[in-house]
C-alpha positions in Angstrom: -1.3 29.3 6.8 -2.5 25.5 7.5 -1.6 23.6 10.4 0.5 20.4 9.0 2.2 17.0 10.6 6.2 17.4 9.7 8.7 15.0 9.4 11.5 15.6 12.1 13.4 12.5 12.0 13.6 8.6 13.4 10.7 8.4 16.0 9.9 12.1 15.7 7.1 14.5 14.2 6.2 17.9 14.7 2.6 19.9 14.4 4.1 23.2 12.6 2.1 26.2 10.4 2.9 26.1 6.6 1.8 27.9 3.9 -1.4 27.0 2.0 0.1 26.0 -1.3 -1.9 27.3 -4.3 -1.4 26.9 -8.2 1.2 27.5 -10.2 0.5 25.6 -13.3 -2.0 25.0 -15.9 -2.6 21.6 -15.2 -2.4 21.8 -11.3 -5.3 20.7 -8.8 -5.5 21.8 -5.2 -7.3 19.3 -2.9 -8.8 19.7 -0.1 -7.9 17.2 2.2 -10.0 15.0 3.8 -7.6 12.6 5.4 -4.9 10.0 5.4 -4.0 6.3 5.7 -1.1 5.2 7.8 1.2 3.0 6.1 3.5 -0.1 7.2 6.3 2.1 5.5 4.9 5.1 8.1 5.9 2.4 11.1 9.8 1.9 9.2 9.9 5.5 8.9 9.2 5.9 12.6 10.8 3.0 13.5 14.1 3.1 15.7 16.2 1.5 14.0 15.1 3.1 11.0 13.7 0.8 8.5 12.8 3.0 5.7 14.0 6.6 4.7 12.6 9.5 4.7 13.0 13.2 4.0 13.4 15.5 7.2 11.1 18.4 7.5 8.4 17.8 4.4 4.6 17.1 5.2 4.2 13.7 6.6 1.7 11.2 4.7 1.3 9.6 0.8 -1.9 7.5 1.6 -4.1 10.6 1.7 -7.0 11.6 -0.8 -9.9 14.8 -0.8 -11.9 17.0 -2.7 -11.2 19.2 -5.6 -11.1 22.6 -4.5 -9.6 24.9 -7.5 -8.1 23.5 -11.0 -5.6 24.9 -13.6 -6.8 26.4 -17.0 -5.9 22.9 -18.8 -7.5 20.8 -16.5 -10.8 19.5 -17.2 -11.0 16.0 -16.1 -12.3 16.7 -12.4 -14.0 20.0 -10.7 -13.9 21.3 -7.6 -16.3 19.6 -5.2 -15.1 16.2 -6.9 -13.9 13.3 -4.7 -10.5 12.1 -5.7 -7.9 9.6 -4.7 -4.3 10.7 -5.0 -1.9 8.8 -6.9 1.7 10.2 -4.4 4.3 9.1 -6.7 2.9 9.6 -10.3 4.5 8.9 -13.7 6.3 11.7 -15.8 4.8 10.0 -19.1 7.8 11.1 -21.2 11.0 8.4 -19.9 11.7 5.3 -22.1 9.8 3.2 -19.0 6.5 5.3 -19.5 7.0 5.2 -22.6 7.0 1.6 -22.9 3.7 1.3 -20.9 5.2 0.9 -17.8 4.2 3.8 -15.3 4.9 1.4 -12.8 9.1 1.9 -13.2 8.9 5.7 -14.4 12.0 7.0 -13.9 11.1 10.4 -13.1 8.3 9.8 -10.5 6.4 12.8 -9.8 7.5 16.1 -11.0 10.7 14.5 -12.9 13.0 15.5 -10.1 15.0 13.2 -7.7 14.6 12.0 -4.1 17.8 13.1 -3.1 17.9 9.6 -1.5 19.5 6.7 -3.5 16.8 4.1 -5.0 13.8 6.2 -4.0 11.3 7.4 -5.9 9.7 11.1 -4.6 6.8 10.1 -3.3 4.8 12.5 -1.9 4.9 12.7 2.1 7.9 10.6 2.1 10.7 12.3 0.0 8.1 15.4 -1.1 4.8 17.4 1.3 2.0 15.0 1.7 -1.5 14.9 2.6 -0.6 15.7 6.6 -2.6 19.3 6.3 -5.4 21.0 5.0 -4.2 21.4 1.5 -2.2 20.0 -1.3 -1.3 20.7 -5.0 -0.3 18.4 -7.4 -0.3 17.2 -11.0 -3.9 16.5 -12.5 -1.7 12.8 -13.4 -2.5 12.3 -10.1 -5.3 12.7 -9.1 -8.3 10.3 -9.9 -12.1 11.0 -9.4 -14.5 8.7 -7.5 -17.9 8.3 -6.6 -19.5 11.5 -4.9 -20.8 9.1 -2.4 -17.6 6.8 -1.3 -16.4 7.0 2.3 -13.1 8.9 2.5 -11.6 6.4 5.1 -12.0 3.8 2.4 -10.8 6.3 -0.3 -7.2 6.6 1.8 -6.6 2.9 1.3 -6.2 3.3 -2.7 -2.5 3.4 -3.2 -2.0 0.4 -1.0 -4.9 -1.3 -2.6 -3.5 -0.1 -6.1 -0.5 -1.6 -5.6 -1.5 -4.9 -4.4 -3.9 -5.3 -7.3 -1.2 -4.6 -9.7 1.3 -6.9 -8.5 -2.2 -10.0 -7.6 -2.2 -9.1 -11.6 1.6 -10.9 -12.3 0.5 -14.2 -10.6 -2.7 -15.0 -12.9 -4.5 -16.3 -9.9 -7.4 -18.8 -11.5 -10.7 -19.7 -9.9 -10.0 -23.4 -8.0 -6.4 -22.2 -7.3 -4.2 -22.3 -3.4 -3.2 -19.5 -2.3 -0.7 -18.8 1.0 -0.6 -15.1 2.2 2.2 -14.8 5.1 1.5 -12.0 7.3 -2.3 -10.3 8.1 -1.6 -6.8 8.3 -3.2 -4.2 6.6 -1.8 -5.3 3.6 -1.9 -9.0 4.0 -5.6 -8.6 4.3 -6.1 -6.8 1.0 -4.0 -9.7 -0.3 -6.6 -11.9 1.3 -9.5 -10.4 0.2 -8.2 -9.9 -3.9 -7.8 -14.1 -3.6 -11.0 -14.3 -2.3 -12.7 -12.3 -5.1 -10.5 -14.1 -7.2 -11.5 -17.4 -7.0 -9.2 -19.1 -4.4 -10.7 -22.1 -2.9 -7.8 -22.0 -0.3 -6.1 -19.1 1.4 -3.7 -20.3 4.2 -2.3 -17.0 6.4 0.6 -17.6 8.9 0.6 -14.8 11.0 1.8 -14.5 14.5 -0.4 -12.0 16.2 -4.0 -13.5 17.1 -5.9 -10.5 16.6 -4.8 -10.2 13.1 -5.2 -13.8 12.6 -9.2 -13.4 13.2 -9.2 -10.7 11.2 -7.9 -13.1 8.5 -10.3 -15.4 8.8 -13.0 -12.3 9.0 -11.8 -11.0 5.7 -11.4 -14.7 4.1 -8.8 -16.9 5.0 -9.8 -20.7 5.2 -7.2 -21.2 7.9 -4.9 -19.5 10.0 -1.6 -20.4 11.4 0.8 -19.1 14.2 4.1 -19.5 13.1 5.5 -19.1 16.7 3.8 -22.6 17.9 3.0 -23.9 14.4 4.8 -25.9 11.5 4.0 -23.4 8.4 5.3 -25.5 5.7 3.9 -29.0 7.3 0.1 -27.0 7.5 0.5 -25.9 4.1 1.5 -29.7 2.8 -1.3 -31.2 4.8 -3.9 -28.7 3.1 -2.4 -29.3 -0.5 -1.8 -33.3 -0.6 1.8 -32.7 -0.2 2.2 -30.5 -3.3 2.3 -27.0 -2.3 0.5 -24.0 -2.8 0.0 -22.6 -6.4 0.8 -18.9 -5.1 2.6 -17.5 -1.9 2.5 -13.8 -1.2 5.1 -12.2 1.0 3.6 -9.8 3.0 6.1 -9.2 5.5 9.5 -8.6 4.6 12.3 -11.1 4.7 10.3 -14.3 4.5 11.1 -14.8 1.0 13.1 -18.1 1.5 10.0 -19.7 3.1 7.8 -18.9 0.2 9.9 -21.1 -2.2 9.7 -23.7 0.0 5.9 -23.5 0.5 4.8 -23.3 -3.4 4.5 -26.2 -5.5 6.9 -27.2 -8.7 6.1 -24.2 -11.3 4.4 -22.1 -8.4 4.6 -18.3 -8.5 6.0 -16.6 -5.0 5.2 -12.6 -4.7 7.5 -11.0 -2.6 5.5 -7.5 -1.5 6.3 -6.5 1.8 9.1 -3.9 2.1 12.0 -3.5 4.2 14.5 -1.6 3.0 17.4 -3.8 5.5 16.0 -7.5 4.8 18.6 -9.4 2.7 17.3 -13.0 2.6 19.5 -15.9 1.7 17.5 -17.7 -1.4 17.8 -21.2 -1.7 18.5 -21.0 -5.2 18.8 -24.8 -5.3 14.5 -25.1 -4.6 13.8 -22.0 -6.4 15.7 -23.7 -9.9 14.6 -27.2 -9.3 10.7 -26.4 -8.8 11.2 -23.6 -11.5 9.4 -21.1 -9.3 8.4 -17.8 -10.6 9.4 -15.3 -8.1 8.0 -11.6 -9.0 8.1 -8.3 -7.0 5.7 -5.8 -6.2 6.0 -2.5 -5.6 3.7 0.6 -6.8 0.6 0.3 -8.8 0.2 3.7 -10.9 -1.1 2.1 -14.4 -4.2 0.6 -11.3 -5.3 3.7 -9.9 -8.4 4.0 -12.3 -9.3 0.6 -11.8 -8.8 0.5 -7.8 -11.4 3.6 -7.8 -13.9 1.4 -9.3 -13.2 -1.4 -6.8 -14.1 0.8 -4.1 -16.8 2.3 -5.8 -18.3 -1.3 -6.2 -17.8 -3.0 -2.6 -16.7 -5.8 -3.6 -14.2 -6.2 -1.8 -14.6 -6.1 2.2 -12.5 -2.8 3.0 -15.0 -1.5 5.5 -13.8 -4.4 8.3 -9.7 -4.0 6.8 -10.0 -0.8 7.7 -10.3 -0.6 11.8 -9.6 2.8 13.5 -10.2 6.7 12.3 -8.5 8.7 14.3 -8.2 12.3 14.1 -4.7 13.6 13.3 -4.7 15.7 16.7 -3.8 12.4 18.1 -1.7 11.6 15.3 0.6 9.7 17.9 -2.1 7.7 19.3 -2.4 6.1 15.8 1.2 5.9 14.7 1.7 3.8 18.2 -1.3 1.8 17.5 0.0 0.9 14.3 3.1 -0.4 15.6 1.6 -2.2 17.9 -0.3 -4.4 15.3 -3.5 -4.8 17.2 -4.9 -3.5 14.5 -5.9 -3.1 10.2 -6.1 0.0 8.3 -5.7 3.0 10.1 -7.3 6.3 8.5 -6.0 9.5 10.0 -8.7 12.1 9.6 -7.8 15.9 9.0 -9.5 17.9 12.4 -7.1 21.2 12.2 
């Protein structure tokens, strides 16, 4: 038996005993795991009001990653002892979306069976047993190898980091180019520092909260603003000659509007951040007279490969996103600290 966090409901979690999975098929690896990220979907899981679903009584956590510790007869692509980085939600391969080279919209995420919950893929540790325990079993499809030496705390921030690259990717972003990220969380920041690497010359962050505001500027915003006492749209005018940003990313939830008002004529908006109850008005009247582009984001499975190398590299300043490991014996310590947003990255380390 292994000592696991489970999902009891809005607000609630439970430490409980469950069995150590082990294989059952030929292309199955069991991870050892060394620990895992909390997400801002974590906080809306928690969150009371509920803002995000999730399945009572599985294994808490999808932002986790581990060793190898056994492999299935057809598996030959990691060994055990290998560092890996989990993919929670993996393609099937087989539906007309994988098919098409879209892994991104598989139909059939992760073991081709369904949620049970309308819309929602079954990700592991949301809808399915996560990475809140010792051990986990899952598809070699998901699982990605890495660097012998790369810090697991930076390992657990790969599926976020994944899918923020992937949907950076949709924009084009251009060396020279403005950039606008609204909201410095965890994955505002990443936001922040893919511009950066990218070429941005400017990278204006409204965010409300001062502590994540210096961490913008830490991780490479050119200049800060607090929404509460500042004009956004008249900052981001003043720092473009009137025209607008070429890119605003919505990192938030619900501020959609505000990006079409902030990018220039032909400027791209991303919306990223998730909240299952925000239903912004548009004002379709801006969005079809500047001809914005207005893309979504969402998972980034086809980028899992490529988001292993970008940790492997340090490029990218992940050691200061990330701010807190905390061990998951005080696994309510970090969920509160996450919604309080005096913080980055939190990595929840496995101490059972």
């Amino acid at each position: 038996m292994q000592k696991a966090i489970i999902y009891k409901g809005p607000g609630q979690f439970a430490y409980e005993e469950r069995p150590i999975p082990e294989l059952k098929h030929a292309d199955d690896v069991k991870i050892k795991i060394y620990g895992c990220a909390i997400c801002g979907t974590d906080v809306n899981i928690f969150a009371i009001p509920q803002k995000h679903p999730c399945k009572p009584d599985i294994i808490f956590g999808h932002e986790f990653c581990g060793e190898v510790a056994e492999v299935g007869a057809d598996v030959t692509e990691v060994k055990p002892g290998d560092k890996v980085i989990i993919d929670p939600h993996g393609p099937c391969g087989h539906c007309p979306s994988c098919l098409a080279g879209l892994p991104e919209a598989c139909e059939h995420v992760y073991l081709d069976a369904a949620s049970g919950f309308e819309g929602q893929a079954l990700t592991m540790g949301v809808f399915a047993d996560g990475g809140l325990t010792n051990y986990a079993v899952l598809p070699k499809k998901c699982v990605y190898k890495v660097g012998d030496d790369t810090k697991p705390e930076l390992m657990g921030m790969a599926e976020p980091l994944a899918g923020c690259g992937y949907a950076l990717e949709k924009l084009n972003v251009h060396v020279g180019d403005t950039a606008c990220v609204l909201g410095a969380g965890p994955i505002g920041l990443m936001f922040i520092a893919l511009l950066k690497a990218s070429g941005c010359r400017k990278i204006i962050v409204s965010e409300p909260i001062e502590y994540r505001r210096q961490k913008a500027l830490e991780i490479g915003a050119t200049r800060v603003i607090d929404p509460q006492s500042e004009d956004v749209e008249a900052t981001i005018m003043e720092e473009t000659d009137n025209l607008g940003v070429d890119h605003c990313i919505e990192a938030v939830a619900g501020l959609t509007p505000d990006c079409i008002n902030y990018v220039r004529p032909r400027g791209k908006v991303l919306q990223y951040g998730h909240d299952e109850t925000a239903h912004p008005e548009l004002p379709l009247g801006t969005l079809l007279k500047k001809e914005v582009e207005l893309h979504g984001g969402f998972l980034g499975k086809y980028y899992m490969r490529k988001v292993g190398q970008i940790i492997e590299s340090n490029i990218l300043p992940l050691d200061k996103i990330l701010t807190h490991i905390i061990p998951a014996s005080r696994y309510q310590e970090a969920i509160d600290l996450a919604s309080s947003y005096q913080c980055g990255k939190i990595f929840v380390s496995i101490d059972f």
